[in-house]
C-alpha positions in Angstrom: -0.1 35.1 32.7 -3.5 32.7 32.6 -4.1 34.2 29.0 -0.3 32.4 28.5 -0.7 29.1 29.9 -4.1 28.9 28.0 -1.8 28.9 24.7 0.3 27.1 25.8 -1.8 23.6 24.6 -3.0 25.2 21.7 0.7 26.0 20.6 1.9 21.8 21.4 -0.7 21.1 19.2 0.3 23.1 16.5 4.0 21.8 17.1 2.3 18.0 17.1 0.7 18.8 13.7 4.1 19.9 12.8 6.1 17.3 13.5 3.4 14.7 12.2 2.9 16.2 8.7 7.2 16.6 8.6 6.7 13.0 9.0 4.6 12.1 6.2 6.5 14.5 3.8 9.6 12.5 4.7 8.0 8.9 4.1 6.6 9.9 0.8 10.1 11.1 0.1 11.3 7.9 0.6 8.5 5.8 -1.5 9.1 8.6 -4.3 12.8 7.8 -4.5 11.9 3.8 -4.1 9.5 3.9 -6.7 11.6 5.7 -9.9 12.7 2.5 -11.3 9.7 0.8 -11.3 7.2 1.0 -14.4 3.9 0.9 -12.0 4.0 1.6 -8.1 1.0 2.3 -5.5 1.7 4.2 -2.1 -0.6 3.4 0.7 -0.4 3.9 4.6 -0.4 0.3 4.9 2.2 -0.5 2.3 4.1 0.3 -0.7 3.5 -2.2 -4.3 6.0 -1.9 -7.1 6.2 -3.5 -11.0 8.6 -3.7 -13.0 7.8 -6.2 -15.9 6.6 -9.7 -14.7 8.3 -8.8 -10.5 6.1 -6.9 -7.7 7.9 -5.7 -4.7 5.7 -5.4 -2.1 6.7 -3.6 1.3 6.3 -1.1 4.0 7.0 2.7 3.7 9.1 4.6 6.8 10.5 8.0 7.2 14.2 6.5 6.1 13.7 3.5 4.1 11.0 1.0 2.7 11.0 -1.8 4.4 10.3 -5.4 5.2 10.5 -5.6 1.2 9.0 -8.8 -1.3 9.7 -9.6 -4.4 8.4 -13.0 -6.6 7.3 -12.9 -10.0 4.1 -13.4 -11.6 5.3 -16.0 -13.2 4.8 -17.9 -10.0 1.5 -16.6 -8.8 -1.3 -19.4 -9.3 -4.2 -16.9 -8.7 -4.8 -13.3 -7.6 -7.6 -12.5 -4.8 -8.9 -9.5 -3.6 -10.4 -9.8 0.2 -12.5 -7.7 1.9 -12.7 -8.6 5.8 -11.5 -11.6 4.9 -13.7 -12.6 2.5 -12.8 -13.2 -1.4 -15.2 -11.1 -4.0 -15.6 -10.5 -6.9 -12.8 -8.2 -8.6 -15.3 -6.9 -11.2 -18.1 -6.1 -8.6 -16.1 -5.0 -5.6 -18.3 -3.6 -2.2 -17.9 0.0 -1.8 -16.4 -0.3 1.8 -14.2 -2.6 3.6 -12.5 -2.5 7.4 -9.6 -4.9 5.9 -8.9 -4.7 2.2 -5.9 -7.2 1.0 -5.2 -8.1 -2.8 -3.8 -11.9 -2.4 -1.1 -13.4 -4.2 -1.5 -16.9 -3.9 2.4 -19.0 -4.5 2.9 -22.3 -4.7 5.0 -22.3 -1.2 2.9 -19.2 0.7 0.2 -16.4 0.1 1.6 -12.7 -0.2 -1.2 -10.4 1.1 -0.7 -6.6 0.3 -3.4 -4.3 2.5 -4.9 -1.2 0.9 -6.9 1.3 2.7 -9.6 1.4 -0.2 -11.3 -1.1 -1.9 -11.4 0.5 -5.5 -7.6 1.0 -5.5 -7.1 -2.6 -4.4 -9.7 -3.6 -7.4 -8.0 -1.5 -9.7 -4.7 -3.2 -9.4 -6.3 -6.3 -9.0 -7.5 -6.1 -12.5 -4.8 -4.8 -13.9 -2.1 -7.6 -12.4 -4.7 -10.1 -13.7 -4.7 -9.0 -16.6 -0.9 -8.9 -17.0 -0.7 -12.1 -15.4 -3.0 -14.1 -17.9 -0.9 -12.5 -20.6 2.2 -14.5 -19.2 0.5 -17.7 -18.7 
């Protein structure tokens, strides 16, 4: 009976691991489905980006839908940012690690701030939406 109970946590952690990774399958799900009609789209723990044409939709991914969604054109972005703790550098010559990584999209009216979890993604789409937005200026 001992040899049973000493399972018995390994088993809950198994059903933990489980339950967790169901959990992620389903939230990718959901960012899949979100991101069909748009031409570019990043998935990141912190948040979803999408681009179709000149309009990013940035929000959060969850098991059943994305949420707290974004949209503004860049048409109406006056400059693009990438921070690292806070701090603006230099898209061309990011630093190879970050604790908070946000590419900034400053409006005339506010400042949309999308989080990524690593600095060379964020720099990569930093570059590229500059790039497309110059084009449109």
């Amino acid at each position: 009976m001992i040899h049973g109970l000493l399972w018995l946590p390994l088993l809950a952690a198994f059903i933990g691991l489980a339950y967790a990774g169901w959990n992620e399958y389903q939230t990718l799900e959901t960012y899949r489905r979100w991101a069909d009609p748009f031409g570019r789209a990043k998935y990141d723990i912190y948040s979803v980006l999408g681009q179709k044409e000149d309009v990013l939709t940035v929000g959060k991914a969850t098991r059943k839908a994305v949420t707290e969604t974004e949209s503004f054109s860049l048409k109406a972005v006056k400059d693009i940012r990438l921070l690292v703790n806070d701090q603006a550098v230099n898209l061309n010559a990011p630093p190879s690690k970050g604790k908070k990584v946000e590419l900034a999209f400053e409006l005339s009216d506010r400042t949309i701030e999308v989080p990524f979890t690593q600095v060379g993604l964020a720099a990569k789409w930093g570059e590229v939406l500059t790039k497309d937005w110059q084009e449109m200026k």
